[in-house]
DSSP file (Angstrom, degrees, kcal/mol; ACC not computed):
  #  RESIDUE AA STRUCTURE BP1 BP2  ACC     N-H-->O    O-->H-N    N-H-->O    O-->H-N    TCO  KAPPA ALPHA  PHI   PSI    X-CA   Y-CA   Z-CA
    1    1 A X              0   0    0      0, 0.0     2,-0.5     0, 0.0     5,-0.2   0.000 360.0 360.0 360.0 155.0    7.6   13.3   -7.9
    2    2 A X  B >   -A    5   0A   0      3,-4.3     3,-2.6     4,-0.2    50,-0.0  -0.991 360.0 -30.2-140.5 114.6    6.7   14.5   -4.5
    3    3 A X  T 3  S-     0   0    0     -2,-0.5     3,-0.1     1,-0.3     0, 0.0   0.915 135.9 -35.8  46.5  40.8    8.5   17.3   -2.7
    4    4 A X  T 3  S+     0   0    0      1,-0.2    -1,-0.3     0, 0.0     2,-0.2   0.481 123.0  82.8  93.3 -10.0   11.7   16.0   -4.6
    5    5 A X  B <  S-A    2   0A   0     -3,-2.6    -3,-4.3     1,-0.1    -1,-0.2  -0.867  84.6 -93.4-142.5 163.1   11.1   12.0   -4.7
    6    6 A X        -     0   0    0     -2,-0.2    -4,-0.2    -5,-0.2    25,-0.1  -0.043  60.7 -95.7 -65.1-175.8    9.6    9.6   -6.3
    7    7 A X        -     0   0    0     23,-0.5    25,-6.5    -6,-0.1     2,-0.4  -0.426  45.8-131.7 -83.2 168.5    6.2    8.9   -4.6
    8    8 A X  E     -b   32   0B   0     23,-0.2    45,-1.8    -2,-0.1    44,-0.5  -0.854  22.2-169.0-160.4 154.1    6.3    6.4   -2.3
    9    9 A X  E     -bc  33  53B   0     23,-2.6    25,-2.9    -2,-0.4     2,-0.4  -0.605  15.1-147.8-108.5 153.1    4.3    3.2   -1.4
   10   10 A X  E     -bc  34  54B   0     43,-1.1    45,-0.7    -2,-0.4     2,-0.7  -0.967  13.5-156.5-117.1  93.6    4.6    1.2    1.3
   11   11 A X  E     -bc  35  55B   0     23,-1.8    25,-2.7    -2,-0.4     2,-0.6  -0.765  12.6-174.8-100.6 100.0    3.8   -2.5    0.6
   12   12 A X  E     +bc  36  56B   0     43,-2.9    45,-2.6    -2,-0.7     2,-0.2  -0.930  26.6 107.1-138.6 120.8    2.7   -4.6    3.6
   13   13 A X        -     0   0    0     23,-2.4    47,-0.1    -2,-0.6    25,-0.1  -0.843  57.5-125.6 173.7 148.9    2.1   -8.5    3.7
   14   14 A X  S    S+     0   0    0     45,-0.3     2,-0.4    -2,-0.2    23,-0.1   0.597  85.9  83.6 -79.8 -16.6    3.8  -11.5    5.0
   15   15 A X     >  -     0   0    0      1,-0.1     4,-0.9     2,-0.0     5,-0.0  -0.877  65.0-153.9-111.2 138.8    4.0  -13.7    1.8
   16   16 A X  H  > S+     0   0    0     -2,-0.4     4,-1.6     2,-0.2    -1,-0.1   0.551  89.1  67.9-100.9 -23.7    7.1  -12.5    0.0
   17   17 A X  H  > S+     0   0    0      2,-0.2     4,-1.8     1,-0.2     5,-0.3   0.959 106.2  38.3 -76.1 -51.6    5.1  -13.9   -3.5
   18   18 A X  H  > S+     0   0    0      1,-0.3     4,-2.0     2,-0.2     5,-0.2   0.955 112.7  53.1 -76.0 -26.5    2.5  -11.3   -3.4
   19   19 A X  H  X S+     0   0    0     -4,-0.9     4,-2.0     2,-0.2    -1,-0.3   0.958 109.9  47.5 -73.1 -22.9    4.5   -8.7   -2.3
   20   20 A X  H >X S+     0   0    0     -4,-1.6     4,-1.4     2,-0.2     3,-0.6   0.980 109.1  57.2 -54.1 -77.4    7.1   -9.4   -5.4
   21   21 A X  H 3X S+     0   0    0     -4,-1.8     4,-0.7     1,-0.3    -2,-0.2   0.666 111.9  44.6 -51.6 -24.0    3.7   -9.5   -7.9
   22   22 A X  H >X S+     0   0    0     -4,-2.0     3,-2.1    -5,-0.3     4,-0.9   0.988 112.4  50.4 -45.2 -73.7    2.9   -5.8   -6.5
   23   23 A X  H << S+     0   0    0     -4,-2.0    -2,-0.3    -3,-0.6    -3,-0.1   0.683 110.8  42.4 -40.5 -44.1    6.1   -5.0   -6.9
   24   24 A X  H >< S+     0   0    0     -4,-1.4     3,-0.8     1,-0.2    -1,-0.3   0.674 105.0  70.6 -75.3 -27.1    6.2   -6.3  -10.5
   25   25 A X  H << S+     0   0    0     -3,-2.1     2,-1.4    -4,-0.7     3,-0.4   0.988 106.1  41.0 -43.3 -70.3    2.5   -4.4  -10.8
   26   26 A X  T 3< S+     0   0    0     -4,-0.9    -1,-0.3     1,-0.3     5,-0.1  -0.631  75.8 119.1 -98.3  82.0    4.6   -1.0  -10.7
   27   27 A X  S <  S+     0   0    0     -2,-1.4    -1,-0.3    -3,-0.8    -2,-0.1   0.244  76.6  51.7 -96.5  -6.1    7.6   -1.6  -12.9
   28   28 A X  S    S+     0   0    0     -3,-0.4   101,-2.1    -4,-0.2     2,-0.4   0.451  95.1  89.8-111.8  15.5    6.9    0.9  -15.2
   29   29 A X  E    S-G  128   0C   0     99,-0.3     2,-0.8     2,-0.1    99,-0.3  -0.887  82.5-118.1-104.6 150.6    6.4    3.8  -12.6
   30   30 A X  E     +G  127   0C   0     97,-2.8    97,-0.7    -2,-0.4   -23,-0.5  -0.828  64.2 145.2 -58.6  93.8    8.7    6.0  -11.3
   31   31 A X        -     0   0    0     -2,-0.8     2,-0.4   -25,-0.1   -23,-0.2  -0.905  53.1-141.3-156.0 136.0    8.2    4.7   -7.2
   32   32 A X  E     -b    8   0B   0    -25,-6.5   -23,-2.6    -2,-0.3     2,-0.6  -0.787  39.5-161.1 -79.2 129.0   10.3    4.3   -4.3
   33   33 A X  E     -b    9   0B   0     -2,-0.4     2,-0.3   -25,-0.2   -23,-0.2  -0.924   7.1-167.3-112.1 102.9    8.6    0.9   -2.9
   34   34 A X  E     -b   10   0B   0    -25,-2.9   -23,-1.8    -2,-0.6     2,-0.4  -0.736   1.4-152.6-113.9-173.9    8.9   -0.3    0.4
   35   35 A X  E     +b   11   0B   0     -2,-0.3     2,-0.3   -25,-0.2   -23,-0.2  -0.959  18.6 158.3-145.7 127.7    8.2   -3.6    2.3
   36   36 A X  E     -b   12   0B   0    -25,-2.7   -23,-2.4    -2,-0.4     6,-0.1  -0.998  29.2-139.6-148.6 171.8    7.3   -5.0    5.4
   37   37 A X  S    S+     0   0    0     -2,-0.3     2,-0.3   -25,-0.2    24,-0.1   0.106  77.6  22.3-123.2  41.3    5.8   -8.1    6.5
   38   38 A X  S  > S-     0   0    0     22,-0.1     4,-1.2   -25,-0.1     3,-0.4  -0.902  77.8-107.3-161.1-175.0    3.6   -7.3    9.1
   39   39 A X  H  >>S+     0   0    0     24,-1.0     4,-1.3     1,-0.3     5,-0.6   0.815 113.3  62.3 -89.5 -24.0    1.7   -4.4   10.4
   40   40 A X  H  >5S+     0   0    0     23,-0.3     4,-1.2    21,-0.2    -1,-0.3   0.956 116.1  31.2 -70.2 -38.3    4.3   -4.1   13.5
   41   41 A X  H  >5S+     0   0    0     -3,-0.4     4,-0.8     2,-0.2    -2,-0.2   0.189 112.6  62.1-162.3 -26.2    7.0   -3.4   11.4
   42   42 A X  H  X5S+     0   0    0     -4,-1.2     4,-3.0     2,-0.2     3,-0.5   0.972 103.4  51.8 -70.9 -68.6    4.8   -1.6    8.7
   43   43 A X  H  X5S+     0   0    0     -4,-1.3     4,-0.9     1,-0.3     5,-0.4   0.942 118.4  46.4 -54.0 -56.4    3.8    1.4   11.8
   44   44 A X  H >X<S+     0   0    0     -4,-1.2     4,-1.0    -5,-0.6     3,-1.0   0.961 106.4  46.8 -68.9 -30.0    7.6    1.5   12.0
   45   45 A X  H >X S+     0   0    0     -4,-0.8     4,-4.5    -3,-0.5     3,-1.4   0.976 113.8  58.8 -58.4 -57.4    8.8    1.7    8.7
   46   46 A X  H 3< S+     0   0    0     -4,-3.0    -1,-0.2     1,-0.3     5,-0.2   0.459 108.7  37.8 -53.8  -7.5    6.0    4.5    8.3
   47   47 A X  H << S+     0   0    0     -3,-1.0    -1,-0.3    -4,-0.9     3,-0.3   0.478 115.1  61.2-120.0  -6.1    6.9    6.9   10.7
   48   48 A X  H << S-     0   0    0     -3,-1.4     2,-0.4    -4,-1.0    -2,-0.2   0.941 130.9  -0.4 -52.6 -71.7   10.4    6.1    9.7
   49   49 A X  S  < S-     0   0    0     -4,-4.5    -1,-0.4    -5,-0.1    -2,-0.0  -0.997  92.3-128.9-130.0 117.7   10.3    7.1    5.9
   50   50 A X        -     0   0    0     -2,-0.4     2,-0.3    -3,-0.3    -3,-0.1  -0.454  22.0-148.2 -49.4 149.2    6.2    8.5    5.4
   51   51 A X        -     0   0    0     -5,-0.2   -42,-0.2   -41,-0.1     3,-0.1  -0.831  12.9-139.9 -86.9 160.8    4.8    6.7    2.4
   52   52 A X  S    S+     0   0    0    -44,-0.5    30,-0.6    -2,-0.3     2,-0.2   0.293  92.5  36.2 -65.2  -2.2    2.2    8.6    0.3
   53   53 A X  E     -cd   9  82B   0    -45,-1.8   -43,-1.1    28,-0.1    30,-0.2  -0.931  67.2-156.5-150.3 133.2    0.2    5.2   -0.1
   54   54 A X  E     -c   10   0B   0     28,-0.6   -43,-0.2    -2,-0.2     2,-0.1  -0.308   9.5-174.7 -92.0 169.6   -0.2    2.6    2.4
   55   55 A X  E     +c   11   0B   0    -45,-0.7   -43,-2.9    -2,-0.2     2,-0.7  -0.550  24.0 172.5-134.2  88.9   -1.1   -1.2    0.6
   56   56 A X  E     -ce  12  85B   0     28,-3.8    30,-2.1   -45,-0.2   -43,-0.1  -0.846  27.5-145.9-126.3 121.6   -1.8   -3.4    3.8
   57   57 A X        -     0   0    0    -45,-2.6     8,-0.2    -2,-0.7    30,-0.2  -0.396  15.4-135.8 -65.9 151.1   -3.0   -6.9    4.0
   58   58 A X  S    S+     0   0    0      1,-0.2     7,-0.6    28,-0.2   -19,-0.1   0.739  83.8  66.0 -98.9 -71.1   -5.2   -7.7    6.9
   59   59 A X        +     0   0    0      5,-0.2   -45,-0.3     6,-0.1     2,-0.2  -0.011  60.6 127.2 -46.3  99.0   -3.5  -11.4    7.9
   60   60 A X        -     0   0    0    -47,-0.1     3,-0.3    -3,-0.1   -21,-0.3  -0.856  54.9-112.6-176.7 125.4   -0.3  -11.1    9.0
   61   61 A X  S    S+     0   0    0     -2,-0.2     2,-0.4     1,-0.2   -21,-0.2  -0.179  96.1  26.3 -67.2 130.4    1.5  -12.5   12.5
   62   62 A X  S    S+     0   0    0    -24,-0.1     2,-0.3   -23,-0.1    -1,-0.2  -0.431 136.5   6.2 106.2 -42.2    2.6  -10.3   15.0
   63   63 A X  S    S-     0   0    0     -2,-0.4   -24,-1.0    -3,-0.3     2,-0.3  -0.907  82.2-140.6-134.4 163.8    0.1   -7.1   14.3
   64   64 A X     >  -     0   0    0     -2,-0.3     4,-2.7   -26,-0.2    -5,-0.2  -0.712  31.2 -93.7-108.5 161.4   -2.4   -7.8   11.9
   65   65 A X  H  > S+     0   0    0     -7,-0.6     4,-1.8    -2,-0.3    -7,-0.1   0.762 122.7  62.1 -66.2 -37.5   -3.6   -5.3    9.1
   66   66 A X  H  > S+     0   0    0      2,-0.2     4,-1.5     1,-0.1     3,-0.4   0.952 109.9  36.2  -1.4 -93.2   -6.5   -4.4   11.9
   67   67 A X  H  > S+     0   0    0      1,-0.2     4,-1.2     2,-0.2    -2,-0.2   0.753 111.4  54.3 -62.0 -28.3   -4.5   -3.3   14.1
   68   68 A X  H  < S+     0   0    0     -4,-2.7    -1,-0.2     2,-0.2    -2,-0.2   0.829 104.4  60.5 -87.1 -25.2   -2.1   -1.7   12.3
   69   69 A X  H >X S+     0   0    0     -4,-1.8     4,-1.7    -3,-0.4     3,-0.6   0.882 104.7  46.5  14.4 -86.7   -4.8    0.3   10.6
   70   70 A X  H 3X S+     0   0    0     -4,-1.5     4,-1.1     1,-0.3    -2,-0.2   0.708 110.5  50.1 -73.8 -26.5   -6.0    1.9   13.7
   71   71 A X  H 3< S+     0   0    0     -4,-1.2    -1,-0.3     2,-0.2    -2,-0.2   0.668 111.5  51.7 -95.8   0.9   -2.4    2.9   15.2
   72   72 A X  H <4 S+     0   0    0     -3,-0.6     3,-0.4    -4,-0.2     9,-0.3   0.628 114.1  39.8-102.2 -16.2   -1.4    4.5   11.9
   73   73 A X  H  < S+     0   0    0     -4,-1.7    -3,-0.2     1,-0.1    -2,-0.2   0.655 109.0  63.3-103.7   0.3   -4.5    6.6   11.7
   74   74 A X  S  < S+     0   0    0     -4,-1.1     2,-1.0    -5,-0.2    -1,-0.1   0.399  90.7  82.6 -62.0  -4.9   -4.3    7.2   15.5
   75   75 A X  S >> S-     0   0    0     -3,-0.4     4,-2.5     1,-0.1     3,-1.2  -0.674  71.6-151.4-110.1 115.6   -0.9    9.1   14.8
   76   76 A X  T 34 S+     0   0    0     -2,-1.0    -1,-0.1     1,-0.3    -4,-0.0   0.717  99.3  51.0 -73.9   4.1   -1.2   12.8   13.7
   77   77 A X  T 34 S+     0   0    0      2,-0.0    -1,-0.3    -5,-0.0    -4,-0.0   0.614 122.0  27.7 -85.4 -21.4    1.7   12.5   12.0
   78   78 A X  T X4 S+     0   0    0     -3,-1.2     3,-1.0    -6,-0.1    -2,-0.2   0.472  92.3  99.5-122.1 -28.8    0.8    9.5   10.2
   79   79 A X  T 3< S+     0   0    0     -4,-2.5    -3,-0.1     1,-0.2    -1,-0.1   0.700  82.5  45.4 -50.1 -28.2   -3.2    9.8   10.0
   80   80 A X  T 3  S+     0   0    0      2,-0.1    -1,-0.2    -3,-0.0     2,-0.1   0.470  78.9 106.8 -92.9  -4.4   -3.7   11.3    6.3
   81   81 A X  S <  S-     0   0    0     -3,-1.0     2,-0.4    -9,-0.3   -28,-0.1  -0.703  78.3-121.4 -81.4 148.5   -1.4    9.0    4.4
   82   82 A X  B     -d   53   0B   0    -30,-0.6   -28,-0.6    -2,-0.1     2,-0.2  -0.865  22.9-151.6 -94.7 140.6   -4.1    6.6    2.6
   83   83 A X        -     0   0    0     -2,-0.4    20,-0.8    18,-0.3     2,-0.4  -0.728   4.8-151.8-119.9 145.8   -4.3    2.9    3.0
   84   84 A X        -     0   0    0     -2,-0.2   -28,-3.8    18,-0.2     2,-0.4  -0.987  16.5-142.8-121.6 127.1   -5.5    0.2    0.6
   85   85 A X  B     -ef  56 105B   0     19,-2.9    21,-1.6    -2,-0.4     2,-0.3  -0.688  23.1-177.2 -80.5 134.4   -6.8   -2.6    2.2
   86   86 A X        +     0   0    0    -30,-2.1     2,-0.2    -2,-0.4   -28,-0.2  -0.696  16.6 135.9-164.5 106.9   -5.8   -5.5    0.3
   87   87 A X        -     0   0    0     -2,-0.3    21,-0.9     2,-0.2     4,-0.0  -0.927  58.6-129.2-150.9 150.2   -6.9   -8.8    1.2
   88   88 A X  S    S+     0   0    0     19,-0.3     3,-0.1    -2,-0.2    19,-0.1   0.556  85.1 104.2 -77.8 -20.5   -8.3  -12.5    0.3
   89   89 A X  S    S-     0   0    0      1,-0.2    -2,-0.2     2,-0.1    19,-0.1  -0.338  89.8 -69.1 -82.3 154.9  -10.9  -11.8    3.0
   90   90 A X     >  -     0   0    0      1,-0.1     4,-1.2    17,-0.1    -1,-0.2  -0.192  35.2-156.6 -16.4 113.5  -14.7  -10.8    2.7
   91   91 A X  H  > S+     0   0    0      2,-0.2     4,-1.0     3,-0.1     5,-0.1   0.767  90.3  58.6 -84.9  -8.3  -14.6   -7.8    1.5
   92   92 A X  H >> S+     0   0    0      2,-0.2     4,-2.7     3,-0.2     3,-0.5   0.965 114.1  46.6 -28.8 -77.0  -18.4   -7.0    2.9
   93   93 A X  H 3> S+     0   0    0      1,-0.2     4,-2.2     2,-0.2     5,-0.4   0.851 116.4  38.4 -66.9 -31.8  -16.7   -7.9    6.5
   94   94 A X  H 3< S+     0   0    0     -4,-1.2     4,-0.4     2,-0.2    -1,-0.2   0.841 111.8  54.7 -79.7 -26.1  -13.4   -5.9    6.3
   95   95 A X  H XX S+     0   0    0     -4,-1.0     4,-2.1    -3,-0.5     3,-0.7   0.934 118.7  39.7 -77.1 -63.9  -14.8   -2.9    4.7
   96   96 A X  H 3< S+     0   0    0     -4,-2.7    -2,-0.2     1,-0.2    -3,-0.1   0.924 118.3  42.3 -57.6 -51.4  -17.3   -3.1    7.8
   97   97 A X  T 3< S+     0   0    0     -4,-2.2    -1,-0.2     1,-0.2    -2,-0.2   0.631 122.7  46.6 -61.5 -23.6  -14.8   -4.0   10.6
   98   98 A X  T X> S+     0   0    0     -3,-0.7     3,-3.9    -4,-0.4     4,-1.7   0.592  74.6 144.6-105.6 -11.8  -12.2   -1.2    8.8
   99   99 A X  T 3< S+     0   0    0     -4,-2.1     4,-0.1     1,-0.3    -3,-0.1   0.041  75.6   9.7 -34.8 130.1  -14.7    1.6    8.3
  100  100 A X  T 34 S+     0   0    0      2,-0.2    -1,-0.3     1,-0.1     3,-0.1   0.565 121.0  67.1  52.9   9.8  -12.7    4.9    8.8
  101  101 A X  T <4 S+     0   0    0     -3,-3.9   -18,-0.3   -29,-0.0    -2,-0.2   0.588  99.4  50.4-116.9 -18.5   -9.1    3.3    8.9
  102  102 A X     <  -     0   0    0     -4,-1.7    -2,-0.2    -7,-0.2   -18,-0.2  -0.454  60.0-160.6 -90.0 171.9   -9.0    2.2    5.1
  103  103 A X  S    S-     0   0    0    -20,-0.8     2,-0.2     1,-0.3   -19,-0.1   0.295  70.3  -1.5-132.8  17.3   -9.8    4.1    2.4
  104  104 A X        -     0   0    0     -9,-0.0   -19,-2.9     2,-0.0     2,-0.6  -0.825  64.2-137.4 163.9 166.3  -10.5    1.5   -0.2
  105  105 A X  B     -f   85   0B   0     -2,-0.2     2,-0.5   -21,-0.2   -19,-0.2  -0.971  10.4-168.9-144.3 127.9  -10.4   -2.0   -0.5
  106  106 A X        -     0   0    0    -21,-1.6     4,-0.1    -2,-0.6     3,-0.1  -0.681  20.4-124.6-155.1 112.2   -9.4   -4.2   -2.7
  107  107 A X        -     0   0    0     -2,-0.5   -19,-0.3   -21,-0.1     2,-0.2  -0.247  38.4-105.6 -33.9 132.8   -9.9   -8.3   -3.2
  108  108 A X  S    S+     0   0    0    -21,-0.9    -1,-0.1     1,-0.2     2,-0.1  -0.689 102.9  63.1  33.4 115.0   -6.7  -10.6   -3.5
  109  109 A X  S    S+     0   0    0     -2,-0.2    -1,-0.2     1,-0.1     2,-0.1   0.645  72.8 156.6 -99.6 170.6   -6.8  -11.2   -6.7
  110  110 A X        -     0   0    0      1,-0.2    -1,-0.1    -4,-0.1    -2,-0.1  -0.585  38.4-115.7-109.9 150.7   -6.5   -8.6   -8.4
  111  111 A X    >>  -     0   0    0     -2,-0.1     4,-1.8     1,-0.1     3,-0.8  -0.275  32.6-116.7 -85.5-169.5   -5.4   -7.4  -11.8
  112  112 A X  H 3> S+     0   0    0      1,-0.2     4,-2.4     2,-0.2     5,-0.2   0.770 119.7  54.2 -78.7 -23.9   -2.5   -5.2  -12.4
  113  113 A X  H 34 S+     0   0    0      2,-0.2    -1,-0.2     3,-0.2    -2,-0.0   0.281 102.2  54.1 -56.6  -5.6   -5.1   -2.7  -13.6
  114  114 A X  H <> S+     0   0    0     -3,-0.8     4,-1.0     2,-0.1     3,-0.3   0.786 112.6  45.4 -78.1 -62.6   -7.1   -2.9  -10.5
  115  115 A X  H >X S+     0   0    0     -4,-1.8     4,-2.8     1,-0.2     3,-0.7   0.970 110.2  51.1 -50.8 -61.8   -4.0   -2.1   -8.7
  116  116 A X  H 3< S+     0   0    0     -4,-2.4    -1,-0.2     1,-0.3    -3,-0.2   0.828 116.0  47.5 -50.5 -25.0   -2.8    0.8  -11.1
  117  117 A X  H 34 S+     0   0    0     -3,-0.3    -1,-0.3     2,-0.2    -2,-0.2   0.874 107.7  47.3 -86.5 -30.4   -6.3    2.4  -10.7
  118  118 A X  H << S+     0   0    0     -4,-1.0    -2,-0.2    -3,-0.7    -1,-0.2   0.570 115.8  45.1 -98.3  -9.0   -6.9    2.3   -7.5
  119  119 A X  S  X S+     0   0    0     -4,-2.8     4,-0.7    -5,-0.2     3,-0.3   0.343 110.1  62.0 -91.8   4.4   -3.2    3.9   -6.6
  120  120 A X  T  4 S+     0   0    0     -5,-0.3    -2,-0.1     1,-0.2    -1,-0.1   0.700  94.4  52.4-100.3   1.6   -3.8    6.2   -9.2
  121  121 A X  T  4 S+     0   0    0      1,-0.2    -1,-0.2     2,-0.2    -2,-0.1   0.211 117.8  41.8-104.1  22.0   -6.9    7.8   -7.7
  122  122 A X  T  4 S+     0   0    0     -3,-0.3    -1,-0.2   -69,-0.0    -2,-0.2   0.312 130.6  27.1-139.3  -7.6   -4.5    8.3   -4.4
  123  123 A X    ><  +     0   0    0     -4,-0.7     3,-1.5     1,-0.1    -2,-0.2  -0.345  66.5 168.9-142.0  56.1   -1.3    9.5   -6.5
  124  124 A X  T 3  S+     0   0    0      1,-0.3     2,-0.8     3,-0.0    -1,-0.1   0.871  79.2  65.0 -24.8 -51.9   -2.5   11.1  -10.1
  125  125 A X  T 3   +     0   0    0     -3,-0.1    -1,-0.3  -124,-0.1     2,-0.3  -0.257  66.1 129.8 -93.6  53.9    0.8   12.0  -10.3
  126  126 A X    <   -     0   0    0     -3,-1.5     2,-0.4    -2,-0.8   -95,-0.1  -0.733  54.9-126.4 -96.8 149.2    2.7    9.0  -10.5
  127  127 A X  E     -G   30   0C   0    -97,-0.7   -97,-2.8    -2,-0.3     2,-0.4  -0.755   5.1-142.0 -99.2 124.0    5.1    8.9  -13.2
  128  128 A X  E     -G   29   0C   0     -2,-0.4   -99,-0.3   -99,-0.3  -100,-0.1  -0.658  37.9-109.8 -64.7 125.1    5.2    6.1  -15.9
  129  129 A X        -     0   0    0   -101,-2.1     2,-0.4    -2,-0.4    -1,-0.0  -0.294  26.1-119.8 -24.4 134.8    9.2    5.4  -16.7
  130  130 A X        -     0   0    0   -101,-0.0     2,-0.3     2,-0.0    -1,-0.0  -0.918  30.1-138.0 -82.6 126.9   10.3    6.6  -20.2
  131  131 A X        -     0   0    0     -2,-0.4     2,-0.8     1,-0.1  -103,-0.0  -0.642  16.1-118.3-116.6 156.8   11.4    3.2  -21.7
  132  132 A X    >   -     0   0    0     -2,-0.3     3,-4.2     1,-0.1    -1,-0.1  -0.595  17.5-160.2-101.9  87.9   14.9    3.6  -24.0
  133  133 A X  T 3  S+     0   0    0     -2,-0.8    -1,-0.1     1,-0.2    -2,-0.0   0.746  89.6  73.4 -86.9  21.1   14.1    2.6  -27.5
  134  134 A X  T 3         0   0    0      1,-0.1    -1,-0.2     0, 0.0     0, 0.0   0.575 360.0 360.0 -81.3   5.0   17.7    2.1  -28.1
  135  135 A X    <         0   0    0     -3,-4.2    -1,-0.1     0, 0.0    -2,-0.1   0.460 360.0 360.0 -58.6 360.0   16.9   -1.2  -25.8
């Protein structure tokens, strides 16, 4: 919990399959998750409702993960929230071409323990669900 809410992630990529299998990633956390499918639509959502964690794919029509990068850490409202780069691409060349707008990077794919580690070291306090063992 953050200032009264769950934390919350911000989930950005154009194919509706990987963004589900994220989604499915954190079913056992306590997180508000939101979605958008390209980095124009990401920058709005994000000044809309802040996340505490960005997860942005770099290939994606209309602004690309690139771009969208650099106008969300251009925004002084918007500049400290951390982004995970998360992408199919080289990660050599995107780490290099993203230097100072990501803050970690992480190969497409990935396990669900790749993911949970590298969002945990940008939210410690995410909360696991308590699961109901009258289920």
């Amino acid at each position: 919990m953050r200032g009264g809410r769950a934390q919350r992630i911000l989930i950005v990529d154009d194919v509706t399959f990987i963004r589900d299998l994220i989604k499915s990633f954190y079913d056992d956390y306590e997180l508000e998750l939101l979605e958008a499918v390209n980095g124009q639509e990401a920058v709005a959502l994000a000044r809309a409702c802040p996340p505490d964690l960005i997860l942005l794919d770099i290939q994606m029509p209309v602004m690309n993960g690139y771009e969208a990068a650099a106008v969300l850490k251009s925004d002084a409202a918007l500049r400290d929230i951390p982004i995970l780069a998360v992408t199919g691409l080289e990660l050599q060349e995107v780490a290099q071409r993203m230097s100072g707008l990501c803050d970690r990077f992480l190969a497409k794919p990935f396990k669900k323990a790749d993911l949970i580690g590298a969002t945990l070291q940008y939210l410690p306090g995410m909360v696991q669900k308590i699961s109901d063992p009258q289920a």
